[in-house]
C-alpha positions as CSV (number, residue, x, y, z in Angstrom):
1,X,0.0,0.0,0.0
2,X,1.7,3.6,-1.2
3,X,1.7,6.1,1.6
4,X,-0.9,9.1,0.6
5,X,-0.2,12.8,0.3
6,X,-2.5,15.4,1.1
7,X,-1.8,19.0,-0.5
8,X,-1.5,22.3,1.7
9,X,-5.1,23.5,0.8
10,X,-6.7,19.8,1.5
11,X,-4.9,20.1,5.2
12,X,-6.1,23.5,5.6
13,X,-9.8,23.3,4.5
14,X,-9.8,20.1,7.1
15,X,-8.0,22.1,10.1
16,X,-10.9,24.8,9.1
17,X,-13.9,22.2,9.3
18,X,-12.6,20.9,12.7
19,X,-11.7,24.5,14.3
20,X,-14.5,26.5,12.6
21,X,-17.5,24.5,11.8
22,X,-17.7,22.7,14.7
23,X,-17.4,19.4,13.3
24,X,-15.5,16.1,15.7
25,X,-12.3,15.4,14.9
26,X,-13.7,11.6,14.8
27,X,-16.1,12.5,12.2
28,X,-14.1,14.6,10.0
29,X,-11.8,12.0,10.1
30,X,-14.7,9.3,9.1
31,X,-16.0,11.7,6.5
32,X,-12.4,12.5,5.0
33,X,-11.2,9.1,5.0
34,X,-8.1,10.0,7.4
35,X,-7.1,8.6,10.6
36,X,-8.1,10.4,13.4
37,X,-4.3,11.1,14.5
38,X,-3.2,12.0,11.4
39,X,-5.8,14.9,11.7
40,X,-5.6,15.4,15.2
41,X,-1.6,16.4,13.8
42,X,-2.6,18.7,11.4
43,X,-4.6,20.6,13.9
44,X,-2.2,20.7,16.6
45,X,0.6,21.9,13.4
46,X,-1.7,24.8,12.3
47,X,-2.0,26.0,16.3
48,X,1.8,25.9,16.6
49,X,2.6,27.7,13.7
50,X,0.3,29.0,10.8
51,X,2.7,30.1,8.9
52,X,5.2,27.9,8.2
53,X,2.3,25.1,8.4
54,X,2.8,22.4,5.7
55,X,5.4,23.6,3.9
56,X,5.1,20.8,1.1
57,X,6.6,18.0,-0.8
58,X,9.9,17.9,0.2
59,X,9.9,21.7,1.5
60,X,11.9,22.2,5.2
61,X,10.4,24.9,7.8
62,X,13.6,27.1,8.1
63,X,14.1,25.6,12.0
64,X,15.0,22.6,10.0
65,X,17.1,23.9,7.2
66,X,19.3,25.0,10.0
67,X,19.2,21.7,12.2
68,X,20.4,20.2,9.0
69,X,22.9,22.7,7.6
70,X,23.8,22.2,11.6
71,X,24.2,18.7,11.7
72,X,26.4,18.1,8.5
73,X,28.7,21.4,9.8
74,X,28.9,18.9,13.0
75,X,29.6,15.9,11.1
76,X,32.7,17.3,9.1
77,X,34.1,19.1,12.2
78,X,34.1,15.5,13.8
79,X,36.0,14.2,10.7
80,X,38.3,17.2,10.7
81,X,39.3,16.6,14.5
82,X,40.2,12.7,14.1
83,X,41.9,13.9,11.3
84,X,43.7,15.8,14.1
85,X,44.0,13.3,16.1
86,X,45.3,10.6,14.0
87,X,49.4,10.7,13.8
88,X,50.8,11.9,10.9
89,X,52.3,9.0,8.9
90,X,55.8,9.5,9.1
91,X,55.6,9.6,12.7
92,X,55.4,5.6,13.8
93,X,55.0,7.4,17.6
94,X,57.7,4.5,18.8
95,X,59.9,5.8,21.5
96,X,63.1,5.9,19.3
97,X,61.6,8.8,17.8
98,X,64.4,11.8,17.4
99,X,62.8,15.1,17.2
100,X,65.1,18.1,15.7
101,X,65.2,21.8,16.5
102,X,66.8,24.4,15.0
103,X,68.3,25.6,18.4
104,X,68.8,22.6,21.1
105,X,67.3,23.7,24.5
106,X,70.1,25.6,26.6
107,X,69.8,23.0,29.2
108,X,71.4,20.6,26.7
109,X,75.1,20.1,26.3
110,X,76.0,23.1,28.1
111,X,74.0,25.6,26.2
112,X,75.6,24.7,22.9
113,X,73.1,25.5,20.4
114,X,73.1,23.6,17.1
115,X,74.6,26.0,14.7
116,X,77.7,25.5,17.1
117,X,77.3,21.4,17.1
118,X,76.3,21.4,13.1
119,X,79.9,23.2,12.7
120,X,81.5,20.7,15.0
121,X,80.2,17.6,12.8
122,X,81.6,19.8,9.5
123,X,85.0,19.4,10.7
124,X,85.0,16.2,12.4
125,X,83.6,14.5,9.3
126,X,86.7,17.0,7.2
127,X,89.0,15.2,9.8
128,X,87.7,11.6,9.2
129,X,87.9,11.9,5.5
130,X,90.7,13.6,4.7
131,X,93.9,11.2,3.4
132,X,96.8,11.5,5.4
């Protein structure tokens, strides 16, 4: 059994029967050949808010254009942050890592910074190779 749809002025005329004329929800319902909930909804939709009553086929009341512009905002800031999280690939995050700095902390080897040890290593490896 396909699911029926009921256009905007068919929902409106029957809110307006119901509210207006007086006439039972039970009946209209009978009479319509809807279920008594399903008109019951309508009514209580209308009372909330006339306006942006049955917006249509497919149609979103603003409220839930932005719940749902909302939600996917959500979803790709999730994605983005275990991105984040995740370590980068060259990093195996095994505790042989070596990390290098430009400058060595001055607590390390007397203050020497690395320009001074990079120079060191120039001349040592000069010495090593040299023939002699």
């Amino acid at each position: 059994m396909q699911r029926r749809k009921f256009s905007r002025e068919f929902k409106l005329e029957t809110v307006r029967l119901v509210r207006e004329r007086g006439v039972a929800v039970a009946q209209a319902a009978r009479d319509l050949d809807v279920h008594e909930n399903v008109l019951r909804k309508w009514v209580r939709e209308l009372s909330a808010d006339p306006a942006q009553a049955f917006p249509g086929n497919g149609q979103m009341k603003p409220e839930q254009l932005e719940i749902e512009r909302l939600r996917r905002e959500v979803a790709k800031l999730k994605a983005e942050r275990d991105i984040l999280k995740k370590p980068p690939p060259t990093s195996r995050g095994t505790r042989y890592e070596v990390h290098l700095y430009r400058e060595a902390p001055r607590d390390l080897a007397g203050g020497m910074d690395m320009r001074g040890a990079q120079k060191f290593l120039a001349m040592f490896r000069e010495a090593a190779f040299m023939p002699g």
